[in-house]
Each structure stands twice: as C-alpha cells, then as structure tokens.
N, C-alpha and C positions, 0 to 999 in steps of 0.2 A: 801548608800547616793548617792544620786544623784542630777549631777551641770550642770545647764544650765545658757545659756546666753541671753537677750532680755529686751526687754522693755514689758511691763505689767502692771503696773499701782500698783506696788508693788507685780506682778505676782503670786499672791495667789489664787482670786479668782475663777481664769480662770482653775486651776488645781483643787481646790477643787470641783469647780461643774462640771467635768468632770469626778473625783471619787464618787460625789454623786449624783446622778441626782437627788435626791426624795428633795434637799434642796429647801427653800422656799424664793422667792424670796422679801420677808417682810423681813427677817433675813438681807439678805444683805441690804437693805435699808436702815434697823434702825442703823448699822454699820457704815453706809456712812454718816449720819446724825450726828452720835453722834461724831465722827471727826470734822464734818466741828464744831459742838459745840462746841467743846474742844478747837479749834481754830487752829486747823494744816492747812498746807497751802498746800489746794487741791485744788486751782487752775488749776493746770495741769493734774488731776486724773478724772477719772469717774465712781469707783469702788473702794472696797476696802474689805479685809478679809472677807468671811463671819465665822459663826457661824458654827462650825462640829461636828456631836456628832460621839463618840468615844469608843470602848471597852476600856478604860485605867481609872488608877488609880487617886486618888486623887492627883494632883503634889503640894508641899509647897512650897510657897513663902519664908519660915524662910531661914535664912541662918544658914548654918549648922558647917562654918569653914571647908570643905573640898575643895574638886578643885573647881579651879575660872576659869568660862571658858570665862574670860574676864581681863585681866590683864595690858599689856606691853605699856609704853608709845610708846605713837602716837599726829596724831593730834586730836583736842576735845577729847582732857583728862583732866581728873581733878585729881591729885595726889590723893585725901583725900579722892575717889569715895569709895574704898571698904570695907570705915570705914564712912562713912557719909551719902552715900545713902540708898536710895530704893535697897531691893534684892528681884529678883528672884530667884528660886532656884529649877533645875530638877534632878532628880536622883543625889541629892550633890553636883551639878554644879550650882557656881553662874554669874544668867548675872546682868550686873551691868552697868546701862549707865553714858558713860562718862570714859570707859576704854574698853582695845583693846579687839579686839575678837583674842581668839586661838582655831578655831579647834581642836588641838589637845586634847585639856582639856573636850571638849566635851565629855559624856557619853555610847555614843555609835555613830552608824552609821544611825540611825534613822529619817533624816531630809535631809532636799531638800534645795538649794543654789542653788539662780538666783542672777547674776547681772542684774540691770535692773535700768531706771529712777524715782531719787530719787521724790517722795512727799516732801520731807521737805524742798529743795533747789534744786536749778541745780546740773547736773550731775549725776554721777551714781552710787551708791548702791550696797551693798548685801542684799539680803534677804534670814534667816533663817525662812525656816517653818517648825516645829517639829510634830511629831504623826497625822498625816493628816491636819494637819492644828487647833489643838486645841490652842496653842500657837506659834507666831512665832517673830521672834526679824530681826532689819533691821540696817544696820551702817548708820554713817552721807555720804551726797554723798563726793564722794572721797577722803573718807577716813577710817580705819578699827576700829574705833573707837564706840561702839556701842549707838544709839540715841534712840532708841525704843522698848519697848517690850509690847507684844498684846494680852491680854488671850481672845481669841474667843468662850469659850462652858464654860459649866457650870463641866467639868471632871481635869478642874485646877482651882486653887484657892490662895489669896495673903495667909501669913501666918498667918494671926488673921481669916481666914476660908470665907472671900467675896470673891462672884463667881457671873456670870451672873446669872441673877433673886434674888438676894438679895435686901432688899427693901433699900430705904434713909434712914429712921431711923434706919436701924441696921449699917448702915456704919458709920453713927455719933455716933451712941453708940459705935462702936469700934473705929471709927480712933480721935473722937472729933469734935470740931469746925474746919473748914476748910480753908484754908487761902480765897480761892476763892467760893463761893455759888451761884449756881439759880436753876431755878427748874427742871435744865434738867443736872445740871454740880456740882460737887464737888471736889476740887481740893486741896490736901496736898504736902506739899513742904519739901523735907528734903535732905542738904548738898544741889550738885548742880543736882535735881531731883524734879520731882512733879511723883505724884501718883495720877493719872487721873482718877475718875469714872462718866460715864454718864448714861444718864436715862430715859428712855420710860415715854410716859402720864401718865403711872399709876404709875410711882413712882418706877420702876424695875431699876436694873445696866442692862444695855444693851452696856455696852464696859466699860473695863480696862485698863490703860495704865500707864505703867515705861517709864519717856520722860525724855532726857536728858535736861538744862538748855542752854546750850551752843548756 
C-alpha cells in the first residue's frame, strides 16, 4: 500500500494513465460526463476516474456478514448504514457509505491512499483506489466517514451481477422501477444511500456509484 499526499482532482486519473498509457481518452470523458449527470458537484474538478482493465476476478457487491471495512462512528454517519444501505463488498470486506473507514479491516495491502481536494465539498479527502484502479472509494472532505464508492471496469460488479456495459433494461429488470429515471441516469435509494448508474447514447452503464445521502 502506498499513501500520498496532494491535490488531484480525486487523484486517480493521473496515476491510472501513468500505469496505462494505451487507455483511451473516450473512457475518461464518458466518466466525467456521467458525474456531472448524476449531479455530483464538479465544479472544482476537471477529470475524474477513468475505466482500467484488469487481470482480477469477478469482485461482489453482496454482502457477505464478514469484516466491515467501514464501521466506527464519526462524522456523516448514519447508525442504521450497515443494516440499511447499499453494500459493496471486496474480498468479505464491506464498504458502506455513511460509516467510518478502518484500514485495518481492509483485506490486504493492495490499494493506494491520497489525501487530496474533496469534489463533493471543500476541503480534503481520502481516496482509496483498489487493483489499479478498477474500484475505488473516497471519504466526505474532513472527515473518515466514507461518501463514495466507484466501480470503473467492467472486472467488478454490484451483487445482482451490473457491470460497466450492461444495458438499461437489464438494470430495471433487476434493480425495478427507480426512484430517479432519464435517459442517461437511473437512480435507487435505500436507507441513507442511492445506487447510481449512468449511461452512454446507446443505452450502456458507463459509471456506477454507492453515494452517501448526507
């Protein structure tokens, strides 16, 4: 694991396309796009995650009831998170927005931690980015409480099995009607959590996101 400090604009990209130069810079655009859709407030940003592909495994969103790699009250917490929300879930580790992050619970040593200037508000930030950048999760600014999590490639997936390039209609065939709908955005809400997916012209998920409510 390794941990720097800086400003970056959620400092993913800049490392990911340094480890991959052959990435395409469509990918990142449709990323940046399908944010400002969702309505996160990129005002201050001019980039954001791109898309990595990956030698790794399928990772599930179910939750599994083992280590929670997101617990301990803080600020922007919600007591009820780790019975009410959205889980993610890597190697049995769940991230859960809307409760604290612990390192320690983390599954290995596998992921990169920058502090850096939050997108969601002023101030500053951590960002986790796991396996090159297929997934990575960020706290709220100044505080250890986690606000987001980000599946960038199609080598992770929620746990009813949507991944980048899955079309609209199979999203509504599994998740249902949505609280929020258009033709580029679909948006489910559960405890204090939405489950974010956005969508290319042709009707593709082109970003997935666990956002806290807070």
């Amino acid at each position: 694991m390794s941990f720097a400090v800086g400003v970056s604009y959620y400092g993913v990209i800049y490392d990911i396309m340094e480890e991959n130069g052959n990435m395409k810079i469509a990918k990142a655009a449709a990323l940046i796009m399908s944010l400002s859709i969702a309505g996160m407030s990129l005002a201050a940003c001019s980039n954001e995650p791109e898309p990595v592909s990956s030698d790794i495994n399928i990772i599930s969103t179910q939750a599994q009831g083992q280590n929670t790699g997101v617990s301990l009250p803080n600020g922007h917490v919600d007591p009820n998170a780790e019975s009410e929300n959205f889980v993610f879930t890597y190697k049995g580790c769940d991230f859960v927005v809307n409760t604290v992050v612990d390192e320690s619970k983390f599954p290995d040593e596998d992921y990169d931690a920058q502090v850096q200037a939050s997108c969601a508000g002023q101030g500053m930030a951590t960002n986790y980015k796991f396996k090159g950048g297929s997934f990575w999760a960020e706290t709220y600014p100044g505080s250890d409480s986690l606000y987001i999590v980000t599946l960038c490639d199609d080598t992770v997936t929620t746990a009813e099995g949507i991944y980048i390039g899955s079309t609209m209609d199979k999203v509504k065939e599994v998740y249902g009607e949505p609280s929020t709908a258009t033709d580029t955005l679909l948006v489910y809400e559960k405890g204090s959590s939405e489950l974010r997916f956005n969508f290319d012209a042709n009707g593709a998920v082109n970003g997935i996101f666990y956002i806290g409510k807070f």
